[in-house]
C-alpha positions in Angstrom: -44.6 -19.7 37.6 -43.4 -22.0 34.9 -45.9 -23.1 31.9 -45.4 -25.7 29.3 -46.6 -24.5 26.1 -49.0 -27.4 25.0 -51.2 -30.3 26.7 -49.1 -33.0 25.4 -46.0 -30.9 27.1 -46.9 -31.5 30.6 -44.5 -30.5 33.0 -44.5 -34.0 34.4 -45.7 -37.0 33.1 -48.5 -38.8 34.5 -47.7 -41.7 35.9 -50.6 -44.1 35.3 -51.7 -47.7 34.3 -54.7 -49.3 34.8 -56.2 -50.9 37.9 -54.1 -48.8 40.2 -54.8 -49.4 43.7 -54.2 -45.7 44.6 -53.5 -42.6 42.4 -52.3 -39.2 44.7 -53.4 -36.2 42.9 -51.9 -32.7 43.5 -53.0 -29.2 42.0 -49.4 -28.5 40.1 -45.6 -29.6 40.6 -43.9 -27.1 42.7 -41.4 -25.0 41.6 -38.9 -27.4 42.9 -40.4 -30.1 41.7 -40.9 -28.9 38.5 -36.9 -28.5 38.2 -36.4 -32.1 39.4 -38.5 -33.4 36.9 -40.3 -35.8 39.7 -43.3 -35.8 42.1 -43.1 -33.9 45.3 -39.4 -32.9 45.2 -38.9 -29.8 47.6 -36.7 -31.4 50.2 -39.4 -29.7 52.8 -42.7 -31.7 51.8 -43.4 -35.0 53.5 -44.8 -37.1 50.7 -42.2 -39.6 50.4 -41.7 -40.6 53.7 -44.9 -40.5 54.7 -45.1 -42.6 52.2 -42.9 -44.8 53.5 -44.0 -44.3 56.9 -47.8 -45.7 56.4 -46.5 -48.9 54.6 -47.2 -47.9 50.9 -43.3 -48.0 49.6 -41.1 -50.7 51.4 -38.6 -48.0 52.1 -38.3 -44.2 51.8 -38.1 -43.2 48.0 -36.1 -40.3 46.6 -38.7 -38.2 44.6 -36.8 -38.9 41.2 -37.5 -42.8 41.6 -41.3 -42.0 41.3 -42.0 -44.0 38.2 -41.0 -47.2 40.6 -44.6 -46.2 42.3 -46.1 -48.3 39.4 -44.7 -51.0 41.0 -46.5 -50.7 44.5 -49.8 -50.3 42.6 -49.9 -46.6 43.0 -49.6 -43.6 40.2 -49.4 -39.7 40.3 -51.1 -37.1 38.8 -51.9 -33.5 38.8 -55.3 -31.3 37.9 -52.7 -28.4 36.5 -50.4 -30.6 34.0 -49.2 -27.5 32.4 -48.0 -24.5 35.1 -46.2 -25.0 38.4 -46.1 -23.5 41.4 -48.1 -22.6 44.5 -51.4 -22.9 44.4 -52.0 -19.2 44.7 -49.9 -18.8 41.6 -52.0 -21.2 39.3 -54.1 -20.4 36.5 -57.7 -21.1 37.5 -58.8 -22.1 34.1 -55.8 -24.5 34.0 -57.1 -26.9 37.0 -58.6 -29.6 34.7 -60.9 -31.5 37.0 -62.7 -32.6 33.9 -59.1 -34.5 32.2 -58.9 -35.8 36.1 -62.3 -38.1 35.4 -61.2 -38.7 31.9 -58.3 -40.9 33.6 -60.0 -42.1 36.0 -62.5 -43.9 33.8 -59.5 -44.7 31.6 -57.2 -46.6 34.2 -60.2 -47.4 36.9 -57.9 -47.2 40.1 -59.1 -48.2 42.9 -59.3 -45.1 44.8 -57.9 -41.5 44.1 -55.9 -39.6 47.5 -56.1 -36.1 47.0 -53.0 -34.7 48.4 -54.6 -31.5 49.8 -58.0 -30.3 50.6 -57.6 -27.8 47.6 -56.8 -30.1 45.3 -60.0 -32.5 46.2 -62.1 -29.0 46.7 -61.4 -28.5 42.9 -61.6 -31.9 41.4 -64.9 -33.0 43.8 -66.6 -29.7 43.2 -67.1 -28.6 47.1 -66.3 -26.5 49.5 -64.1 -27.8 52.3 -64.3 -31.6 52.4 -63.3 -33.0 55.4 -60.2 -35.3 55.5 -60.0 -38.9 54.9 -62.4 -41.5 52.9 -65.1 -39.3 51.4 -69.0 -41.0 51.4 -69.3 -41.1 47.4 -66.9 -42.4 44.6 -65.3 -40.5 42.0 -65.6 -41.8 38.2 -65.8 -45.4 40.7 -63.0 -45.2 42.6 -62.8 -44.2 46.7 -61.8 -41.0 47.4 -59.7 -39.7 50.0 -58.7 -36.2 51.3 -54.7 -36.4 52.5 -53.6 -33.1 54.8 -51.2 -31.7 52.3 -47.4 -33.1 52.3 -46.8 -29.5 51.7 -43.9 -27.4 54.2 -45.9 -24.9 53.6 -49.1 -26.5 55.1 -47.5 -27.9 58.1 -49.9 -26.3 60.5 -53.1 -28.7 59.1 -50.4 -31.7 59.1 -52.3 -35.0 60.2 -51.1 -38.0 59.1 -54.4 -39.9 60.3 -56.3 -39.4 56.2 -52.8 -40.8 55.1 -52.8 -44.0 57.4 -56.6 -44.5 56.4 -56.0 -44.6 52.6 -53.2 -46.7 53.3 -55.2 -49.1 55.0 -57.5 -49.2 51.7 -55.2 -50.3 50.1 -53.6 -52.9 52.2 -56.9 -54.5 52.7 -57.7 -54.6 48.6 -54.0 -56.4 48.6 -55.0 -58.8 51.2 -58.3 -59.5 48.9 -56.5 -59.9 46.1 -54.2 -62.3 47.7 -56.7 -64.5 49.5 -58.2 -65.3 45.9 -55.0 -65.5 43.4 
């Protein structure tokens, strides 16, 4: 498990700004990723072209263009900024659910996609949440439970949760349209 050695040494940068219309939280980079330097870089998780797949990216992203997310409306962030690695391997007292609702009161997004039902488990404070748009906010923005991209998870893959928060956000565009 890798570890950077202070919080403003995060293994990957969060990539936020405010009014997001969707911001994917993980628990930690992956190993791989955290080599790469980007989101979601194993070549064996799904994110980016599912992604791609529900209509939130125009085309299928290679995980070191992440920081052209901003551009979509979406951002990325993790509870564990400072280890990597499976969850299994993390640090419980690392998982920073409360730095999570900092940021989100900070940038206000729209809604938050947990990008595994651990991650959203942590963050939310429950045991098992069921997948897809969850009945109360978090910090004010919707919250969604994604099966996890994960190659590792591909047993619980569904990529129904993904399609629904993709929705979310296609509707808020079409809002925002009608009245610009």
């Amino acid at each position: 498990m890798a570890r950077a050695s202070s919080r403003s040494n995060h293994l990957l940068p969060d990539l936020l700004a405010p009014g997001l219309d969707l911001v994917f939280c993980g628990t930690a980079p992956s190993p791989a990723s955290f080599k790469a330097r980007a989101y979601y870089a194993n070549p064996g998780n799904s994110f980016w072209p599912t992604l791609h797949a529900v209509g939130l990216t125009p085309e299928r992203l290679a995980p070191q263009r992440f920081p052209e997310l901003l551009s979509f409306g979406i951002g990325l962030t993790d509870l564990n900024k400072t280890e990597a690695g499976s969850d299994h391997e993390l640090t419980p007292a690392a998982m920073d659910a409360g730095s999570l609702h900092a940021k989100l009161r900070r940038f206000r997004p729209a809604a938050i996609a947990f990008t595994s039902k651990n991650a959203a488990s942590l963050a939310l404070a429950m045991k098992a949440p069921a997948y897809g748009l969850q009945p109360d906010l978090l910090e004010g923005a919707a919250v969604f439970v994604l099966a996890s991209p994960s190659g590792r998870a591909r047993s619980f893959w569904t990529l129904a949760p993904w399609r629904q928060a993709a929705a979310f956000v296609a509707e808020r565009r079409r809002r925002r349209e009608r009245t610009a």
